[in-house]
C-alpha positions as CSV (number, residue, x, y, z in Angstrom):
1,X,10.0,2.2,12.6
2,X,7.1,2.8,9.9
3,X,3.4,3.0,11.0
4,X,0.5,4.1,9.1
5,X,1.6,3.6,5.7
6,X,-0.5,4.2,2.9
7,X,-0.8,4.3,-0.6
8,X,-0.9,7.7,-1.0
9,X,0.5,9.5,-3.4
10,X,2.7,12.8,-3.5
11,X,-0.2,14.9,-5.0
12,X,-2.6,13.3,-2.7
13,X,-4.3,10.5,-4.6
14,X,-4.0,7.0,-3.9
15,X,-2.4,4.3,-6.1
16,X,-5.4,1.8,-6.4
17,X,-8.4,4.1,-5.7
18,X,-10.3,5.8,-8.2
19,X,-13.6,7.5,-8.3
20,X,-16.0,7.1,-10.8
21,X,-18.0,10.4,-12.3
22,X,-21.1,8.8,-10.6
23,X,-19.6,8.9,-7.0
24,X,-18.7,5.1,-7.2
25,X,-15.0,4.4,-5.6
26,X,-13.0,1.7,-7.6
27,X,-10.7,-0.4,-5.8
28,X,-7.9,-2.4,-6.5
29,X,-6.3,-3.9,-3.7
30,X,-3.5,-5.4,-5.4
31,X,-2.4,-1.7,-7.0
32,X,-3.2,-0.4,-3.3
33,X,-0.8,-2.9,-2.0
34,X,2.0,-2.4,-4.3
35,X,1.7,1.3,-3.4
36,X,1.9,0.9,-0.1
37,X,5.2,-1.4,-0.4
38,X,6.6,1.6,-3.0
39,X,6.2,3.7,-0.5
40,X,7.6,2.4,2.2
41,X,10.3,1.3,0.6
42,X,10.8,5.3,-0.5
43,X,10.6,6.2,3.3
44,X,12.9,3.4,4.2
45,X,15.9,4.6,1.6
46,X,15.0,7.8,2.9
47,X,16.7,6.5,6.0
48,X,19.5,5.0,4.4
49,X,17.4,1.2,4.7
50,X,15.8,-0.7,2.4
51,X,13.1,-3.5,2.5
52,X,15.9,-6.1,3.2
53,X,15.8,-4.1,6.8
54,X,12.2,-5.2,7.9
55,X,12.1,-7.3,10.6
56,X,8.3,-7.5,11.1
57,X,5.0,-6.4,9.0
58,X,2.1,-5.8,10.4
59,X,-1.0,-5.9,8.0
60,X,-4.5,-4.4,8.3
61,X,-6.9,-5.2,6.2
62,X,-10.9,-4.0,5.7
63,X,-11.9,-7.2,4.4
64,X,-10.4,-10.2,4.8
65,X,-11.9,-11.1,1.0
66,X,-9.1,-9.0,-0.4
67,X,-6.2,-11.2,1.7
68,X,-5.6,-13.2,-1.9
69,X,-4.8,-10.3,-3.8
70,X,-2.8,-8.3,-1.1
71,X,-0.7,-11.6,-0.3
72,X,-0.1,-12.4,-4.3
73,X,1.7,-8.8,-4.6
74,X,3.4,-8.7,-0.8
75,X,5.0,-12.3,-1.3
């Protein structure tokens, strides 16, 4: 069982999230998605699984105008 999963990164940055010098976040929801599958799929071999063991995915998303992006990397 995975819950939460992010795309955080091991020295606490997120894959897909960068802030600009003016205080402006840039976000790629694509890059944030395929961080979130990397790391699950870390955490999953971590427990001798793998992707292929998934029997459901739950998806939460901010806004719904990113669903295009997210499902072009998750498919």
């Amino acid at each position: 069982y995975l819950s939460g999963c992010s795309s955080r990164r091991e020295d606490n940055t997120h894959r897909g999230a960068s802030k600009e010098a003016d205080g402006q976040w840039i976000l790629d929801i694509e890059e944030q998605t395929a961080g979130v599958i990397e790391n699950m799929r870390t955490m999953l071999a971590h427990a001798g699984a793998s992707l292929a063991n998934l029997v459901d995915v739950q998806v939460f998303l901010v806004n719904m105008d990113h669903y295009a992006g997210m499902n072009k990397v998750y498919n």
